[in-house]
C-alpha positions in Angstrom: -18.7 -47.7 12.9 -18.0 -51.3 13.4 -14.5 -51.2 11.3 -13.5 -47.9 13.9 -15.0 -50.2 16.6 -12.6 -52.9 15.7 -9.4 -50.6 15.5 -10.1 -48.8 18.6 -10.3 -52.5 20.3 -7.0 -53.4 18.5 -4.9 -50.7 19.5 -6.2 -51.6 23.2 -4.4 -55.0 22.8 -1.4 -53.4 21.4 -1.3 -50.8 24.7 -2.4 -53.9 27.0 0.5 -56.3 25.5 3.2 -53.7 25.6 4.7 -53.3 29.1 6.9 -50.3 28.3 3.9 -48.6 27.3 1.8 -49.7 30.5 4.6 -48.4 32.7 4.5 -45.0 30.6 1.2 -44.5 31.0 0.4 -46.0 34.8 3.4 -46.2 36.5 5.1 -42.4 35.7 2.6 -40.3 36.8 2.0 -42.4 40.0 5.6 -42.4 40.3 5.2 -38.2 39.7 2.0 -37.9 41.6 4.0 -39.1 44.7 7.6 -37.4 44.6 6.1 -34.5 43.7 3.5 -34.6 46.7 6.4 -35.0 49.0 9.2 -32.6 47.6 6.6 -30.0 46.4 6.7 -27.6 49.5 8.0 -23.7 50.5 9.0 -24.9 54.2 12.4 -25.6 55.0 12.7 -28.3 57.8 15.5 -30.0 59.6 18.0 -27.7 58.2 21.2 -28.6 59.8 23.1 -25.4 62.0 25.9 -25.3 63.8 25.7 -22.6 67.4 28.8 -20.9 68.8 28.0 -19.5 72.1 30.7 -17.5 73.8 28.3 -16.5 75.8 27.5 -19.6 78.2 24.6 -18.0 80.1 20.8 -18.4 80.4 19.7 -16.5 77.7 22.1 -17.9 74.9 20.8 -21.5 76.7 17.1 -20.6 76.4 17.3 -19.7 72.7 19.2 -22.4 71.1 16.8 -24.6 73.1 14.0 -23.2 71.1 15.9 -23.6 67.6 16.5 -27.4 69.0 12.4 -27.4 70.0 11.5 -26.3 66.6 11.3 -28.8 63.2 12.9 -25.9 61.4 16.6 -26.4 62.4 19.0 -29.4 63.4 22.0 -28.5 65.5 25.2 -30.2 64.0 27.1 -29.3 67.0 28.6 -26.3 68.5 32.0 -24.9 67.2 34.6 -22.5 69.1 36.2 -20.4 67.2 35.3 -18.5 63.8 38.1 -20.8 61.9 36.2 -23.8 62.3 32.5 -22.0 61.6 34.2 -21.5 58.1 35.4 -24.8 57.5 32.4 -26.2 58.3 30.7 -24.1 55.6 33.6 -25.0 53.4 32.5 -28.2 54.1 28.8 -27.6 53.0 27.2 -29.6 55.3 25.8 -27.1 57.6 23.5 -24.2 56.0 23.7 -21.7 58.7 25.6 -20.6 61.9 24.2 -18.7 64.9 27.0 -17.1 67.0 26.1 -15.7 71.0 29.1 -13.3 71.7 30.4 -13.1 75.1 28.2 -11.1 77.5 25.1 -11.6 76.0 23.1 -11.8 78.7 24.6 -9.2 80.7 24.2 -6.8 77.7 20.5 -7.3 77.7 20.0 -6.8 81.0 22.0 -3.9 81.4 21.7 -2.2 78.1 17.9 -3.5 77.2 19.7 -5.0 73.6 22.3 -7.4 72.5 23.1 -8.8 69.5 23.6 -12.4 67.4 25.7 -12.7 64.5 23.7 -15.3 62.2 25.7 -16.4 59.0 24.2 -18.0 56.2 24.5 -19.5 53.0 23.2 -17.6 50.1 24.9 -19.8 47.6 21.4 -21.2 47.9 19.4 -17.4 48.7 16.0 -18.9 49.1 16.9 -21.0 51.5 19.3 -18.6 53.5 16.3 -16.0 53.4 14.2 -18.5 54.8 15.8 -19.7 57.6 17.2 -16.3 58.5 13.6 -15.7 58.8 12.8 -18.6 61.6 15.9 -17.0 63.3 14.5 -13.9 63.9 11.2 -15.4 64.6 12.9 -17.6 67.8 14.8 -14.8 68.6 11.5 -12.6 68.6 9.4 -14.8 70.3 12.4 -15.2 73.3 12.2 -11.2 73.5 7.9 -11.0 73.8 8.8 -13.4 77.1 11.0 -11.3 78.6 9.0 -8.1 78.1 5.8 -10.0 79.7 6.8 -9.3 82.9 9.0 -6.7 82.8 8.0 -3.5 81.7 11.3 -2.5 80.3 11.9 -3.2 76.8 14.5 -5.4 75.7 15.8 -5.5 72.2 17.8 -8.3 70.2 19.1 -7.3 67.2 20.2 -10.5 64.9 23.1 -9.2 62.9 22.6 -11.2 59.8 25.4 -11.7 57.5 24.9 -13.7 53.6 28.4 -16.4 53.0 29.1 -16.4 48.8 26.1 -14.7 47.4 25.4 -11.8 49.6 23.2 -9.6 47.1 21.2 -13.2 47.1 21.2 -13.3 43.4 19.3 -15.9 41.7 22.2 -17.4 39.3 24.5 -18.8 42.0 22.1 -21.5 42.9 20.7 -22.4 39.6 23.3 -22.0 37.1 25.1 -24.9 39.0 21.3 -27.1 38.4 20.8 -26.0 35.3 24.3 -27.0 34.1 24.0 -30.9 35.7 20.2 -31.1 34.3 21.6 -30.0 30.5 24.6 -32.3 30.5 22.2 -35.4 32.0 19.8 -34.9 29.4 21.5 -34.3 26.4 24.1 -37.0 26.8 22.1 -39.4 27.7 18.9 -38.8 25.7 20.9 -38.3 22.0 23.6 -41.7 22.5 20.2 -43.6 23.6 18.6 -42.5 20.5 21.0 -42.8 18.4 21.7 -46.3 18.8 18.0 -46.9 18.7 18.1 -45.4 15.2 20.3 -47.3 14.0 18.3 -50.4 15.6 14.9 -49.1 14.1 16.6 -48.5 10.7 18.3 -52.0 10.7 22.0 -50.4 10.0 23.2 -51.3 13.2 23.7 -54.9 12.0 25.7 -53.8 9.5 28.2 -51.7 11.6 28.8 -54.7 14.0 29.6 -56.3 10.9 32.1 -54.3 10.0 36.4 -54.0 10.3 34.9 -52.0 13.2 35.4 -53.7 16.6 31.9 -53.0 18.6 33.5 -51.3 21.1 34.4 -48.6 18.5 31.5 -48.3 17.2 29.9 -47.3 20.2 32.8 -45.1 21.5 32.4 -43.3 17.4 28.8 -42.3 19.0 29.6 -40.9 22.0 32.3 -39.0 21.4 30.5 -36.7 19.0 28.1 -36.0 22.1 30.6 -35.8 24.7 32.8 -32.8 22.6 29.0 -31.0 21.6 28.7 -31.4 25.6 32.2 -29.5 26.4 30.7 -26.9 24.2 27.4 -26.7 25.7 29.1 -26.5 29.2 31.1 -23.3 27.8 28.2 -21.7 26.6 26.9 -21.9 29.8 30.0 -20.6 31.5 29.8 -18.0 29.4 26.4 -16.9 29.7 26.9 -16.9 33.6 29.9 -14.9 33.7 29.2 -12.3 31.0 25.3 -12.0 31.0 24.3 -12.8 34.8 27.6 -11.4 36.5 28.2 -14.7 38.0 32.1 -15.0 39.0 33.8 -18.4 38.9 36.2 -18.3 42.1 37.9 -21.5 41.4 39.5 -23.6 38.9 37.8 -23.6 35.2 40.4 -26.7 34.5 38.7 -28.8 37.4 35.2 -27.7 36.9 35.6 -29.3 32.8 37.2 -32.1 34.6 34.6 -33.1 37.0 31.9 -31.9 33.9 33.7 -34.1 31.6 33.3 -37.0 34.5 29.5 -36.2 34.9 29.6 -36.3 30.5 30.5 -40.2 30.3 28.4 -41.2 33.6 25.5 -39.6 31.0 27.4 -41.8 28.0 27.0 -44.6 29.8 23.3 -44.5 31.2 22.4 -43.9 27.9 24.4 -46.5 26.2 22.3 -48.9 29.0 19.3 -47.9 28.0 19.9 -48.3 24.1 20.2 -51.7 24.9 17.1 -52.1 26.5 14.9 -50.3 23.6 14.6 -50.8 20.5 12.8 -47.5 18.6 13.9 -44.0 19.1 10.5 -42.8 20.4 10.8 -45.0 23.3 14.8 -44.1 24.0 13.6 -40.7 24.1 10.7 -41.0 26.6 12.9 -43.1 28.7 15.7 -41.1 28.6 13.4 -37.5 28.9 11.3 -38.8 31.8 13.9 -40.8 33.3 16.4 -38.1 33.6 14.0 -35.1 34.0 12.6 -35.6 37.1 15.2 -37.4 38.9 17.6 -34.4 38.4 14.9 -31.6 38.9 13.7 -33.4 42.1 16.6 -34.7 43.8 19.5 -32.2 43.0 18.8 -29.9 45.4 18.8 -26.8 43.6 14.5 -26.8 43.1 13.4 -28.6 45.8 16.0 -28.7 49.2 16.3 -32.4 50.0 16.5 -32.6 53.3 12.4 -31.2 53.3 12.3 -35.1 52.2 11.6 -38.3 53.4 14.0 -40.2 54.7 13.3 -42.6 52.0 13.5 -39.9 49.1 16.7 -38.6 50.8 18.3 -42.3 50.5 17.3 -42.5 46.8 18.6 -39.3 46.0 22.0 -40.6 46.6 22.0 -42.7 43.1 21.2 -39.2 41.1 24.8 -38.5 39.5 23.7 -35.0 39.2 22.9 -34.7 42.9 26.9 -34.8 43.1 28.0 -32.6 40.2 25.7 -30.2 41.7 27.4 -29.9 44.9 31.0 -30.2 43.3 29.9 -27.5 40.7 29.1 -25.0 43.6 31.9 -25.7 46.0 34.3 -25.2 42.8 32.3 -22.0 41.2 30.9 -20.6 43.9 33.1 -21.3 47.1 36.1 -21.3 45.0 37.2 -24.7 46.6 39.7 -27.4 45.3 40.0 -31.2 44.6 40.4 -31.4 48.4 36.7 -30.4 49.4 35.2 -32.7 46.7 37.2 -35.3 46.4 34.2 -37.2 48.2 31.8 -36.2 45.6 34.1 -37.2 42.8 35.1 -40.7 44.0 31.2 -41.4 44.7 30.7 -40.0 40.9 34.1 -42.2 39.1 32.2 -44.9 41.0 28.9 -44.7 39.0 30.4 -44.1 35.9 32.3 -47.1 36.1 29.3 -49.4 37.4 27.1 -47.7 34.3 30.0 -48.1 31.9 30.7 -51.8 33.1 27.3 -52.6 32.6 26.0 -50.9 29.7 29.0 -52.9 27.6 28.5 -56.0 29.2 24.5 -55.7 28.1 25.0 -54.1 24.5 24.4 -57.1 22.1 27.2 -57.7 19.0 24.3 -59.8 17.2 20.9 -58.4 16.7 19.2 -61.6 16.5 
């Protein structure tokens, strides 16, 4: 008993001296406990709309002030013509459109119904189902006041119509997740552990030893992982097409390209945190946890982002896959070129580079 005693109080020291493993065990699931206690929720809130109201009269008034009342939607601003309702999906920064047509109010007074186009974006069909729901809700609640003192009935009828994914199929919105969250981990988890390997086997001094310049040595580890990548990434495609009817409606040469971007930003994180560890076991943990969550939490395609925090919704921005994810749906989905996400890809070339820069400036020549 007092030799189990003694090992017991032994591998306490070891835990208690070892500040990788402190952070493993205190500091993730704090770090979980709390993201997840913000982003965990079925609401959508502050969902950015844009109105077009031909209409101009007191009813069309009196309704979008209730969607502007309500946390549910946040009016972007009010467009004129169907043209720039499109671009401004195009654009993806709006998630639904509410259009008044002209007359409205006369129609409901005359006729006891009128209708309101609502458009949506079922690229994403939770979402779109959800806050084509709060539409009709507004829109239900205006019509109980009218009939409260009248005893005619009136009767809006929201004509709802679904952008990209009308039969609100599942695939379009997580295909595009699942793609960024296999690439992240897989390129960045297998070059971490790899070089730790050769670290925790001791062969690593002897490849920087070598005719090998260093910089070739690490480039003959991640190109194996970038091509096996390109491969995973077709069998995906694949899959999508063939097995969930998922059509790709732009180009298949810019979505490898961008993938292929996304493929060394993971190199590169991954060659960064090789050179901060020093077993496989704890390249993996880092690199599982570390990537995991971050691209299941602040992607978008789980969890919508702007439900957030303010806070959560700034830190989100340094999640590479946050990007791919939007470039990978305006290219497969929306069928969209270089010119709607040329944004996205500039913010993406400009991580890479930082991670690349970085991750070769800290990866030691002598093991010492």
């Amino acid at each position: 008993m007092k030799q189990f005693l003694v090992f017991v109080k032994k591998e306490f020291y070891h835990v208690f001296r070892d500040r990788k493993t402190l952070l493993m065990l205190f500091g993730l699931p704090i770090v979980q406990i709390v993201l997840f206690g913000f982003a965990l929720t079925n609401e959508v809130k502050n969902s950015k709309i844009v109105v077009a109201d031909y209409a101009k009269d007191i009813a069309s008034k009196r309704i979008i002030d209730k969607m502007e009342a309500s946390n549910y939607f946040e009016i972007e601003r009010t467009l004129p013509d169907n043209k720039a309702i499109e671009q401004a999906f195009q654009e993806g920064n709006i998630r639904l459109a509410v259009i008044f047509p002209s007359g409205f109010n006369d129609e409901l007074q005359h006729q006891n119904k009128a209708q309101i186009q609502v458009i949506a974006d079922a690229s994403d069909p939770n979402t779109a189902t959800t806050l084509t729901g709060y539409i009709s809700s507004i829109i239900l609640d205006y019509q109980s006041e009218l009939m409260q003192n009248n005893a005619i009935p009136y009767q809006i009828i929201p004509e709802v119509r679904m952008l990209y994914n009308p039969e609100l199929k599942g695939a379009p919105n997580f295909v595009p997740g699942v793609m960024a969250l296999i690439l992240m981990l897989v390129c960045v988890m297998m070059t971490s552990v790899s070089i730790a390997r050769e670290k925790e086997k001791g062969t690593m001094e002897i490849l920087l030893v070598s005719p090998f310049r260093p910089i070739l040595v690490i480039l003959s580890k991640a190109v194996p992982y970038f091509l096996l990548s390109l491969i995973n990434l077709s069998i995906i495609l694949l899959l999508s097409v063939f097995l969930m009817d998922m059509p790709v409606n732009g180009s298949i040469v810019l979505l490898f390209l961008e993938s292929s971007l996304l493929i060394i930003t993971a190199l590169s994180l991954g060659l960064l945190i090789s050179t901060v560890v020093e077993s496989q076991q704890s390249a993996m943990l880092i690199s599982l946890m570390g990537m995991m969550l971050p691209t299941m939490l602040f992607t978008g395609f789980m969890f919508p982002i702007e439900n957030m925090p303010l806070p959560l919704q700034i830190i989100s921005n340094a999640v590479p896959a946050k990007w791919y994810y939007v470039i990978v749906k305006a290219i497969m989905i929306k069928g969209l070129g270089f010119s709607a996400i040329w944004k996205e890809t500039l913010i993406l070339a400009g991580m890479t580079l930082f991670l690349l820069v970085v991750s070769l400036k800290k990866f030691k020549i002598r093991l010492q």
